[in-house]
PAZAPA-4460 file (N, C-alpha, C; in steps of 0.05 Angstrom, whole numbers, plus 32768, in hexadecimal, padded with zeros to 4 digits):
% residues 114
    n_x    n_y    n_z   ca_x   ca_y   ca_z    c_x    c_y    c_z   seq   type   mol
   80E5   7944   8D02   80F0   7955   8CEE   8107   7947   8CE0     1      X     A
   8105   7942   8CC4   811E   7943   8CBC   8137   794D   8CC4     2      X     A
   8146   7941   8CB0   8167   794D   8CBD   8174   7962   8CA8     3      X     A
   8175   7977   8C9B   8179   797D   8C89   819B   7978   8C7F     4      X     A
   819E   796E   8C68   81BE   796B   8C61   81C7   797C   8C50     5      X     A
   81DD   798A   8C53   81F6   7998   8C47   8212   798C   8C35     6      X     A
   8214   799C   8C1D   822D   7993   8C1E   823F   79A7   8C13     7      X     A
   8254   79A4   8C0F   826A   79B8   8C0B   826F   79B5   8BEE     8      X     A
   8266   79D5   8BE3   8271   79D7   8BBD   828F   79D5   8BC1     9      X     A
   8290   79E7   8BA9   82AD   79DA   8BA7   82C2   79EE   8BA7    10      X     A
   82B4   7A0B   8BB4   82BF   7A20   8BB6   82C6   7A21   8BDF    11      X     A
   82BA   7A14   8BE4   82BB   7A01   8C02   829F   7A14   8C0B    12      X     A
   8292   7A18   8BFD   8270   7A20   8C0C   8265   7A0F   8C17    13      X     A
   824C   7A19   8C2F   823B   7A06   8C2A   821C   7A04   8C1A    14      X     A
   821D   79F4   8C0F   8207   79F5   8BFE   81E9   79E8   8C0B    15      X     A
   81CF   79F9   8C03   81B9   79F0   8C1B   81A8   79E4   8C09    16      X     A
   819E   79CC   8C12   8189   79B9   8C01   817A   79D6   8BEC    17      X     A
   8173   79C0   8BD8   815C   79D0   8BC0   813E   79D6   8BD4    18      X     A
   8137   79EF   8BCD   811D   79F3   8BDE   8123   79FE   8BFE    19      X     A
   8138   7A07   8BFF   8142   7A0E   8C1C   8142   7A31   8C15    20      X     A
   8136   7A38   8C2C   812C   7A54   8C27   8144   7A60   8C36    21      X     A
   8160   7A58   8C38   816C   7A60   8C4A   8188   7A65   8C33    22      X     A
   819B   7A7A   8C31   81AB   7A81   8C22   81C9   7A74   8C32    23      X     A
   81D9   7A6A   8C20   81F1   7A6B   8C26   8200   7A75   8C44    24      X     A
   81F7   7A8C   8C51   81FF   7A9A   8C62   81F4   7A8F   8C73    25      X     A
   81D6   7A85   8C71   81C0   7A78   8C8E   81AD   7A8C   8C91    26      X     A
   81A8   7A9D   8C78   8193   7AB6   8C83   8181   7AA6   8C6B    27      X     A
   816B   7AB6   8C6F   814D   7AB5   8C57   814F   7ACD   8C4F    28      X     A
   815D   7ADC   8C47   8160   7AF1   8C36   8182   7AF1   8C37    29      X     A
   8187   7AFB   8C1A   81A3   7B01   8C12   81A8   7B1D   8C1C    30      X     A
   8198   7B2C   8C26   8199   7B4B   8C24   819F   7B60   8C0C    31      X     A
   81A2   7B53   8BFA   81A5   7B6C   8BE4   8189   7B79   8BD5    32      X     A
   816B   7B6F   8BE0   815E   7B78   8BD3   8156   7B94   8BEC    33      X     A
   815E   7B8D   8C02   8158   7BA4   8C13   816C   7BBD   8C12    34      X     A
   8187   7BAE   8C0C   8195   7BC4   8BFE   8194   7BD0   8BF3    35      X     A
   818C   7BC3   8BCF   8189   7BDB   8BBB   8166   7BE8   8BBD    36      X     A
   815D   7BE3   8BD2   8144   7BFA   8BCF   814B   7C10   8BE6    37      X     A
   815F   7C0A   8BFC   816A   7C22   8C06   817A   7C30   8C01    38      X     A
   818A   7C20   8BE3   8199   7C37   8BDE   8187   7C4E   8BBD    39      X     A
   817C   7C3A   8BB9   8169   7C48   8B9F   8153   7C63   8BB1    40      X     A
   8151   7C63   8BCD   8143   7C73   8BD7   8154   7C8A   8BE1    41      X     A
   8168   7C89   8BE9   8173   7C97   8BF7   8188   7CA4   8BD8    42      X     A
   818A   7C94   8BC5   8195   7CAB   8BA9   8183   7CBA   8BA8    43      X     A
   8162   7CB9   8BA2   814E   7CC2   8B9C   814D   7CDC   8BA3    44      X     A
   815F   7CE4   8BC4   8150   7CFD   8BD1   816A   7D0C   8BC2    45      X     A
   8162   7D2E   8BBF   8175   7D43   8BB4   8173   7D59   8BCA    46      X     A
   818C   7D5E   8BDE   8190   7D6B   8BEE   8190   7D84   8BDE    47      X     A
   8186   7D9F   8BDD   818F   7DBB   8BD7   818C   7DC7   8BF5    48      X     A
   81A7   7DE3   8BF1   81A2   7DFA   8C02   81A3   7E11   8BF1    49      X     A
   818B   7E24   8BF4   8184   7E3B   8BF0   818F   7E55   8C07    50      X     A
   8194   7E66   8BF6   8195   7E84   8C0A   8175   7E92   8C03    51      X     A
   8178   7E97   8C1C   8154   7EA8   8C20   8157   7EC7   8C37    52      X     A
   8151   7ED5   8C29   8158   7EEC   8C37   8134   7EF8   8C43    53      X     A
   813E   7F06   8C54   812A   7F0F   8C6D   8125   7F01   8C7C    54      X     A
   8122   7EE8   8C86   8120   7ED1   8C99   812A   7EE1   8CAF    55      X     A
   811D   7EE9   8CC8   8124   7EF8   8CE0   8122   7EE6   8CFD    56      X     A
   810E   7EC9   8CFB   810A   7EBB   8D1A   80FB   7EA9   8D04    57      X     A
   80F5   7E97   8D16   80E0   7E7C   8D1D   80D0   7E80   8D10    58      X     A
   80BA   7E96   8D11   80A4   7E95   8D00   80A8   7E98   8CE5    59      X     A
   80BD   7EA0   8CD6   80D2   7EAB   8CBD   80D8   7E8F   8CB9    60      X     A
   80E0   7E7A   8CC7   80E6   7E62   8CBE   80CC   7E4B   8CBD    61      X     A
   80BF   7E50   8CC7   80A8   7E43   8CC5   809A   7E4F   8CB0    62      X     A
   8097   7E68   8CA4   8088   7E69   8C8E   8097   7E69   8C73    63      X     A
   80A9   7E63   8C7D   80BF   7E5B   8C61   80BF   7E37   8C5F    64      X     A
   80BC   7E28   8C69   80B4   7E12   8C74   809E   7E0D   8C69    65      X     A
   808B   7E11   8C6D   8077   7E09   8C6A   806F   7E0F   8C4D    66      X     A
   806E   7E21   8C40   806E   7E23   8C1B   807F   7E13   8C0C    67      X     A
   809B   7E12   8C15   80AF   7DFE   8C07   80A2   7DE3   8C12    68      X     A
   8096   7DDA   8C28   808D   7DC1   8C2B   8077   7DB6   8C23    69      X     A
   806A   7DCB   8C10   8052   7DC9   8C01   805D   7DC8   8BE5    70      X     A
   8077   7DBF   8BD9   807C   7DBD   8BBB   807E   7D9B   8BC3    71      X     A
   806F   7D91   8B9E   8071   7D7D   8B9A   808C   7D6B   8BA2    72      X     A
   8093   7D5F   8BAC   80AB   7D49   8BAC   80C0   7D53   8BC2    73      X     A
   80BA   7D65   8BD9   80C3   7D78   8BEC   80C5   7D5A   8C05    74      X     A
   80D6   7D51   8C14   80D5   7D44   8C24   80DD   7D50   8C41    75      X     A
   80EC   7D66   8C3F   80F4   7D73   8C59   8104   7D89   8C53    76      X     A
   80FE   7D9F   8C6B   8104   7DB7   8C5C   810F   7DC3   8C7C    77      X     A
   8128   7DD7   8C7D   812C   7DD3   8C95   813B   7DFA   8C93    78      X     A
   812F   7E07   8C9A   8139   7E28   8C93   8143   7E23   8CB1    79      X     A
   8156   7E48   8CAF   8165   7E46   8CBD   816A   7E69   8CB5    80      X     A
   8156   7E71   8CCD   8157   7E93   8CC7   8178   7EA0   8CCC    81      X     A
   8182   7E9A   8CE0   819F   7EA6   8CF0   81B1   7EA9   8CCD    82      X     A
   81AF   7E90   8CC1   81BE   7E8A   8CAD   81B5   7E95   8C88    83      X     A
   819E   7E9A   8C89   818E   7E9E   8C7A   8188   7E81   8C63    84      X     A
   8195   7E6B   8C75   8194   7E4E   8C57   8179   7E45   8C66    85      X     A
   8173   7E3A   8C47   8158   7E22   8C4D   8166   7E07   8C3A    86      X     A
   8165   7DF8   8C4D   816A   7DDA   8C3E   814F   7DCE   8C39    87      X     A
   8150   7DC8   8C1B   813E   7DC0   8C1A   813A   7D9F   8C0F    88      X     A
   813A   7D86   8C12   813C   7D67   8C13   8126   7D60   8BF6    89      X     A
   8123   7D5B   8BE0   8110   7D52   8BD0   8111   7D3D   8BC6    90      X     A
   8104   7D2A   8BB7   8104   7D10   8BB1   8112   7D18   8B95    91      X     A
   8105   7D33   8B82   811C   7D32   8B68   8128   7D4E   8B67    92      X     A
   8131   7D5A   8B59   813D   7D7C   8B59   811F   7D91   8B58    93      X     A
   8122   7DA7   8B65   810A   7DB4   8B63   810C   7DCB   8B4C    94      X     A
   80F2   7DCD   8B45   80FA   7DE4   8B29   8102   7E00   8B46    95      X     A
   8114   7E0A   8B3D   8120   7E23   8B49   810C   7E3E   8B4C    96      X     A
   80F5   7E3F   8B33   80E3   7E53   8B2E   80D5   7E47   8B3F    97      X     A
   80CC   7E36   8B51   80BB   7E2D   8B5C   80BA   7E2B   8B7A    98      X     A
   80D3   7E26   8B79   80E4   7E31   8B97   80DE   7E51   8BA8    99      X     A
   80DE   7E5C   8B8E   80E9   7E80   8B8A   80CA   7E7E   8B95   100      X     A
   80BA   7E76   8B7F   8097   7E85   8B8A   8094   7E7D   8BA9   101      X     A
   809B   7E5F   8BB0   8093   7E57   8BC5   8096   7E6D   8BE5   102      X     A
   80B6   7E71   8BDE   80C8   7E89   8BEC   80B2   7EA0   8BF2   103      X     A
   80B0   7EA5   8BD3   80A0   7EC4   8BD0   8089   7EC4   8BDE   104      X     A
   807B   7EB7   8BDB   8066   7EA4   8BE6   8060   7EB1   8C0A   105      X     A
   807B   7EA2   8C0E   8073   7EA8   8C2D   8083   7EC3   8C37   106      X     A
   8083   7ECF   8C1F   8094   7EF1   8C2F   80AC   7EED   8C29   107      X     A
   80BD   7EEA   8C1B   80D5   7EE8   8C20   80E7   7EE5   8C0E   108      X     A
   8100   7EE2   8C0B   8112   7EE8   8BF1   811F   7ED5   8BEA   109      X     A
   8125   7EC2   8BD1   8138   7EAA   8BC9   814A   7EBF   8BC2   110      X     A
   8168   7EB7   8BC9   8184   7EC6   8BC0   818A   7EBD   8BA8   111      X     A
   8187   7E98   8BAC   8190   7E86   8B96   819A   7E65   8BB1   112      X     A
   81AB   7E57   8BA1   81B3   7E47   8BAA   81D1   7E4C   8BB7   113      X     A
   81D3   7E41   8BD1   81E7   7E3F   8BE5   81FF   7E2F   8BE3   114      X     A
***
C-alpha cells in the first residue's frame, strides 16, 4: 500500500491528497447533510393540544385516538381523559373543522384549542 502524504495549508490544516474520500477532520462524511435532513424533519412536525369534553376512561381515549389518527398527515395522537387534552403531533397544521368532525366522529366534544 502506498503511503498517503499530507500537508499543512496555511491556516495550519491538514490538507488530504485530491481523491481522498476522507474530510479534513478524518471522517468520510462532514456531517452536515445528516444534519440538515434532521433538522428539516423534526421543523416539519406541528405539535397542537386540543380540549375535548366527555372523555370518561381508556376506552374514551382510544376512540378519540383512533379518528384523529385517521386524518391525513396525523403522526401521533395521545388523549388524556383525567385532563380532557388530546395532543395531537402532525407533519403540517390540521384544518380545525376537520379535527371537530373527527372528535364528533367518535362521540365526543372539541372545546377548541388548549
Amino acid at each position: 500500500m502506498a503511503a498517503e502524504t499530507t500537508t499543512q495549508t496555511e491556516h495550519g490544516q491538514t490538507a488530504r491528497p485530491a481523491g481522498s474520500c476522507c474530510s479534513p477532520g478524518g471522517s468520510c462524511h462532514d456531517g452536515t447533510a445528516g444534519a440538515e435532513t434532521a433538522a428539516a424533519g423534526a421543523a416539519a412536525e406541528v405539535t397542537t393540544v386540543y380540549e375535548v369534553t366527555g372523555m370518561t376512561c381508556g376506552h374514551c381515549e382510544g376512540a378519540v385516538t383512533d379518528e384523529l389518527s385517521a386524518l391525513t398527515g396525523v403522526t401521533s395522537v395521545k388523549a388524556e381523559a383525567a385532563t380532557g387534552r388530546v395532543t395531537v403531533v402532525s407533519q403540517v397544521p390540521l384544518d380545525e373543522d376537520a379535527v371537530r368532525a373527527a372528535v364528533d366522529e367518535a362521540g365526543y366534544e372539541l372545546s377548541g384549542r388548549s
